[in-house]
N, C-alpha and C positions, 0 to 999 in steps of 0.2 A: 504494500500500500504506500503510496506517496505520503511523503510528510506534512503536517501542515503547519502553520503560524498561525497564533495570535497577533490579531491588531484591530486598530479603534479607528473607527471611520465617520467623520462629521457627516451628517445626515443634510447639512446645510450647503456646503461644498465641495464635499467628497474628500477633502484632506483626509490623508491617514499620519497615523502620531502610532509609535509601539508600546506607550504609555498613557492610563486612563487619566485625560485633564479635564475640569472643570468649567474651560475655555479652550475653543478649538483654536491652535496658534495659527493660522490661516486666515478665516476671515472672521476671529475674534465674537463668535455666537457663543452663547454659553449653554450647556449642558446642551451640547448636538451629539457627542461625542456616543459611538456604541461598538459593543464588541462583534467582531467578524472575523470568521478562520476562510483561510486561503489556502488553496492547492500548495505546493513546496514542490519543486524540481531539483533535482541535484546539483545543478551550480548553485543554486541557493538564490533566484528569480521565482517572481510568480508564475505558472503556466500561462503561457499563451497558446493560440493555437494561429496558423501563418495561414496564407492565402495562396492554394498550389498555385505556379506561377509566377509567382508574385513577390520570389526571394531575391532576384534578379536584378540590378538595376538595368534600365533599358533606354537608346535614345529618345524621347518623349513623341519625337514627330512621328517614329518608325509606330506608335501603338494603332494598331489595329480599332478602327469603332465600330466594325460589321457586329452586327447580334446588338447593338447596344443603343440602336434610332428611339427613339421615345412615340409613348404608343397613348391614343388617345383616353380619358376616363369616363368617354361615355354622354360628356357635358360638357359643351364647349364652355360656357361662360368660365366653367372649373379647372379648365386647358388653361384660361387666356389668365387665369390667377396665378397657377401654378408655373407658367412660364411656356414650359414646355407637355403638359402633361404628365405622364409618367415616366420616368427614367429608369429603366434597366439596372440592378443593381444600388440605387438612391433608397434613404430611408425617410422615411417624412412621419412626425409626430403628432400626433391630434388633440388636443386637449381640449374639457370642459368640462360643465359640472354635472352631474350626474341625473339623466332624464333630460336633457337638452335637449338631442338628439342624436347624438354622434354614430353608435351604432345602427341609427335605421339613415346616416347618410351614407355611412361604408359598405352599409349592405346591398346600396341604391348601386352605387359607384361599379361593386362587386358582379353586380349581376349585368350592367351595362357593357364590362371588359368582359364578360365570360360570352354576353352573345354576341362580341365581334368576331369569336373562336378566339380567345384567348385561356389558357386555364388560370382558375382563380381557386387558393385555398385561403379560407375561412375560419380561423383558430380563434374559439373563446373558452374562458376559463371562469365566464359569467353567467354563462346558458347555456340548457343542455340543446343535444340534435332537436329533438321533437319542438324546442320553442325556437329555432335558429329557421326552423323550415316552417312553423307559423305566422312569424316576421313576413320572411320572405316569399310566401304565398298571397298575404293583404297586399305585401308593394308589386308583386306579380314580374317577378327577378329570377327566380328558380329556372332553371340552366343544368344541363349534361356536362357542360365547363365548370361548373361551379360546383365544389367538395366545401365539405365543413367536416371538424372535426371541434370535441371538447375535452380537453385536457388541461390540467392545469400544470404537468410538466412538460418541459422547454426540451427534455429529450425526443418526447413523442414526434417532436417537428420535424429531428435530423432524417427519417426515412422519408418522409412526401421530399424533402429537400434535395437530395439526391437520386431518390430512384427516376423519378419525371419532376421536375424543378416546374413550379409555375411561373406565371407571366407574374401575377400578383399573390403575395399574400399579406395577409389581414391578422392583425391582433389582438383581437381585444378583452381584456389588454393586459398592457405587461408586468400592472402592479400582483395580478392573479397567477403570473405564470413562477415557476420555481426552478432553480438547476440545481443538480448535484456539487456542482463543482461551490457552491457557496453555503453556508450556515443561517438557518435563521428562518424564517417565517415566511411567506411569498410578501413581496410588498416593503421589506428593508430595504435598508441602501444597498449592502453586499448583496441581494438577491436582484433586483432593478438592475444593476451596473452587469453583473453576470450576465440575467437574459439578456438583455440587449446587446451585453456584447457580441456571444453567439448566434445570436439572431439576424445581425448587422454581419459579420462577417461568415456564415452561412451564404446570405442573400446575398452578399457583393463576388462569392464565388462561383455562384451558378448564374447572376443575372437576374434574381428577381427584384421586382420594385417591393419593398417590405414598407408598409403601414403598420406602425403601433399609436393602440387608443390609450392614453394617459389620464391618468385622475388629478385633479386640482386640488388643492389644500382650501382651505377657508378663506384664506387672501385672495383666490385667486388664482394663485400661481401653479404651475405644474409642481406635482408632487415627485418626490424622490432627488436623487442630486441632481445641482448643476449641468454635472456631467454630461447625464442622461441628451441636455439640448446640443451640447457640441460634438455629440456621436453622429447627430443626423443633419442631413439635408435641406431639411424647411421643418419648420415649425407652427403649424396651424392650430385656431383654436377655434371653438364655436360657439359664440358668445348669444346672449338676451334673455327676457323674463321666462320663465317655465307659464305665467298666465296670458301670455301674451302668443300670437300665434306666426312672429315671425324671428328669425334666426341670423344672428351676422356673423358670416366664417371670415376671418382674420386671417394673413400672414404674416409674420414677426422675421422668419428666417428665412431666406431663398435661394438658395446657390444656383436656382437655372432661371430666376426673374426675377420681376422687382418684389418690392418688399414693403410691406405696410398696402397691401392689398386690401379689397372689403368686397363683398359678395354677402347679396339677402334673396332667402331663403325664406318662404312660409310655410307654415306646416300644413298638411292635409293627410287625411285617412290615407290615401296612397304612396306617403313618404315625402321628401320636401321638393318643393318647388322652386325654382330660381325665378326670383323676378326681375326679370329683362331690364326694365325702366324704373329702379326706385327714387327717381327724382322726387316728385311726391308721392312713394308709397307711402310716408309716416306722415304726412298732413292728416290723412284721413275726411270726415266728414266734418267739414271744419266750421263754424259762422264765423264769417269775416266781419258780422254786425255788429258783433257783443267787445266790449272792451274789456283790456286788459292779453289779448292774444297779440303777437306778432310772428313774423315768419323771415325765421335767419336762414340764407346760404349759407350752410355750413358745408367744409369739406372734411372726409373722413378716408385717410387713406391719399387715393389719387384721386376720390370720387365724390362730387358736388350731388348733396342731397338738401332739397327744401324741408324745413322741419320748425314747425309750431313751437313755439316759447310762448308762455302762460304762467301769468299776474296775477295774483289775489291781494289787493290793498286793504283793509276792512277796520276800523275799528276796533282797539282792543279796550279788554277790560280786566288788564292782567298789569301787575307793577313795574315788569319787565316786559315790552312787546316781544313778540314770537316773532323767527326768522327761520322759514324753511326754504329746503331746496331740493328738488330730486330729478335726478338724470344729470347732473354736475353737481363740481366743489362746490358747497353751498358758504366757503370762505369768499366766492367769488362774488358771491349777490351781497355779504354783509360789506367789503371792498366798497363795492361800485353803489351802495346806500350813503355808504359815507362819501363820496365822491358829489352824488347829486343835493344831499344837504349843503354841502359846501358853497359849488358851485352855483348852484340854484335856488339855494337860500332857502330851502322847503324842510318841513318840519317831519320826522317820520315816529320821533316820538310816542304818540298817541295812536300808531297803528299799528294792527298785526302784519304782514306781508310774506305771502307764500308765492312761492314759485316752480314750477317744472319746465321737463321740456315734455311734449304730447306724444303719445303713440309708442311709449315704452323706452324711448331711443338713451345712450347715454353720448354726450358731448363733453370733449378736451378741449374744441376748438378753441384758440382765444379771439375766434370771428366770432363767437355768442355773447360779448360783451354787449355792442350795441342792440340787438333785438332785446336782451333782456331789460337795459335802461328803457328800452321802450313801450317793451308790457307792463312796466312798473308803473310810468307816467302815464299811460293809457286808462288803466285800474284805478291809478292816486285822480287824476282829474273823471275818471267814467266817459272818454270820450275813445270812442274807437279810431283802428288806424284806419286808412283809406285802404280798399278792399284786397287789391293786389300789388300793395305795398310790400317789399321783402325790404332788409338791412343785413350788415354783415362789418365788424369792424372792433377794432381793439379799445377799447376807454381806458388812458392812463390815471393817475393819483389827480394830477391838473386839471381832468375834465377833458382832455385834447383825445381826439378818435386815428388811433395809427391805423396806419395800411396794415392788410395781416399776408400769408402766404396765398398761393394758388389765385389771386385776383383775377388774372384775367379768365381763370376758369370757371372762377363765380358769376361774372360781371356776364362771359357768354352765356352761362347757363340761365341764365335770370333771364336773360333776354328771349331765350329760346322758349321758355316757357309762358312768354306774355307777362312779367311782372312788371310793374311801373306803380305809382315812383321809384328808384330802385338809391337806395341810400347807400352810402357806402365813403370809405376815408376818402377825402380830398386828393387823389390821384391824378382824376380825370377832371373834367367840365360836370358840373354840377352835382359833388359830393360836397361832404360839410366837415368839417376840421372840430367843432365841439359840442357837448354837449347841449350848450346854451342854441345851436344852430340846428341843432335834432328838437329843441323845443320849439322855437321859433316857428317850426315849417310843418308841426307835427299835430303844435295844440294852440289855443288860443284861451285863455282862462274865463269863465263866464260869471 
């Protein structure tokens, strides 16, 4: 039997230390630290395992790229996110929070490659056959190409791997799968860093594109180490409300496109749907009559989406007014209150004030500055905006409205959808540089 070693592996950054510390000396987390035993080799190295071929160094121009063309997933718009589609031997990681959807969009994907005559194997360690084929029966995917199997060890993978190697396989996911070759529970650090490593380098030896589904922690973030993201390819995630019925897939990491992509998804009985046009998918059924709404070009990504900003000004009767916010930093509305007290001399004291953004959506833009000054003052005086009004623009401490990124892809996309008046930072001919000039043209005090 091979030998093996103790060691303590931060759960935060994957650093390994041979001694149990209190503080990972890395990147200084406290109590990340956990015990983990490793293979032992005879030189006295952790086992690897190499890539036939691949010991070689080789001229870079002489590599061969036959067998490795990248192959469609079924969905363009999924293509045009992903860069290239699928890549032959690439590993790509999926995260979100649990009931999202992730599994019924991989399954969507899965069944798309399998009837282009591609093989696709389908590995979960979260469901057994009989409910992997009831899924896939409602989204109506099921395919002669398309194997599943449920195991939750990572050996069981090495024979479909080798005997006929698929075009794709599917994991999900890999906090469920376990190796021998590591100690500990499925879903630790040394169990995560193991499968995936075998799984990644399995798949880049036969050529299959390898998707693994990842779980998210509480924050947010993908669960397990660091690591786990600079082993693969692209990094996607599938972000929005569980009560809500539409879906944003994200890309964070790209190595064959760009990056900070957005693609929405709605859900339906039949699996998700891409919506082609979400310029105003999230306006929804909006009244343009009622005050207190406006409508920001925001951009998210490379991609200009119209989306409802909503005011609630009212009356408080509390010692301390209330200040909410939801779909943003709600540090950014208590900011930009104090900004219009200043500037505008107006009292906010005696009011409660609530605000969101409509239709579920969450915004980082700092183009949501000015629409939300607007629904504020819309609300505070009850005077609605003009109907097909949009804004878009940065409000500093001064009151002054900067230019923010992507303008001229705002400024087109406004245009293309018939909005007018179309506000926006002093760039062009007839934008407004302050706050005092958003009131000016917006409200008139009665």
């Amino acid at each position: 039997m091979a030998k093996v070693r103790e060691t303590y592996v931060c759960g935060a950054c994957g650093a390994r230390t041979p001694q149990w510390r209190g503080q990972c000396p890395a990147c200084r987390e406290w109590n990340t630290l956990a015990l983990a035993t490793l293979p032992r080799v005879n030189g006295g190295g952790s086992a690897r395992t190499s890539l036939p071929g691949q010991t070689a160094p080789v001229p870079l121009g002489s590599v061969s790229e036959e067998g490795h063309e990248p192959f469609g997933t079924g969905l363009e718009a999924l293509d045009r996110v992903l860069g290239k589609g699928f890549v032959p031997g690439s590993a790509i990681l999926v995260g979100g929070e649990p009931g999202i959807g992730k599994s019924t969009l991989l399954l969507q994907v899965a069944g798309a490659v399998a009837a282009s005559g591609r093989r696709v194997l389908y590995a979960s360690g979260e469901e057994s056959l009989p409910q992997i084929k009831s899924r896939g029966q409602r989204l109506g995917v099921l395919h002669d190409n398309l194997l599943a199997i449920a195991t939750s060890r990572v050996e069981d993978l090495a024979g479909p791997l080798e005997e006929e190697p698929p075009a794709l396989l599917v994991v999900d996911s890999v906090q469920t799968l376990a190796s021998a070759e590591a100690e500990g529970l499925p879903g630790n650090v040394s169990q995560v860093r193991a499968v995936a490593t075998q799984l990644v380098e399995r798949c880049r030896a036969v050529g299959a594109t390898l998707v693994l589904v990842g779980h998210v922690t509480k924050e947010g973030a993908l669960a397990g180490p660091r690591l786990l993201e600079h082993m693969v390819d692209t990094v996607v995630s599938v972000e929005g409300d569980r009560r809500q019925m539409f879906r944003l897939l994200r890309v964070f990491k790209n190595r064959f496109g760009p990056n900070e992509e957005l693609l929405v998804f709605q859900m339906a009985r039949q699996g998700m749907r891409i919506v082609e046009d979400p310029a105003t998918f999230f306006l929804g059924a909006r009244d343009a009559s009622l005050s207190g709404t406006a409508v920001v070009m925001g951009v998210d990504g490379h991609r200009p989406l119209a989306v409802e900003v909503q005011a609630l000004v009212t009356r408080t009767y509390l010692a301390i007014p209330r200040r909410t916010g939801l779909g943003f930093d709600v540090n950014r509305l208590h900011l930009l209150l104090a900004v219009l007290e200043k500037r505008l001399k107006l009292n906010f004291g005696q009011v409660d004030i609530y605000a969101k953004v409509g239709g579920g959506m969450r915004l980082q833009d700092p183009g949501l500055d000015l629409a939300l000054v607007a629904a504020v003052l819309s609300s505070f005086y009850d005077i609605p905006l003009p109907e097909r009004a949009v804004l878009w623009g940065e409000v500093d401490l001064n009151g002054q409205i900067r230019p923010v990124a992507a303008q001229d892809i705002r400024f087109g996309q406004a245009r293309r959808l018939g909005y007018g008046p179309i506000l926006h930072p002093d760039v062009r001919q007839g934008g407004i540089s302050t706050v005092v000039d958003l009131q000016q043209k917006l409200f008139r005090k009665r």
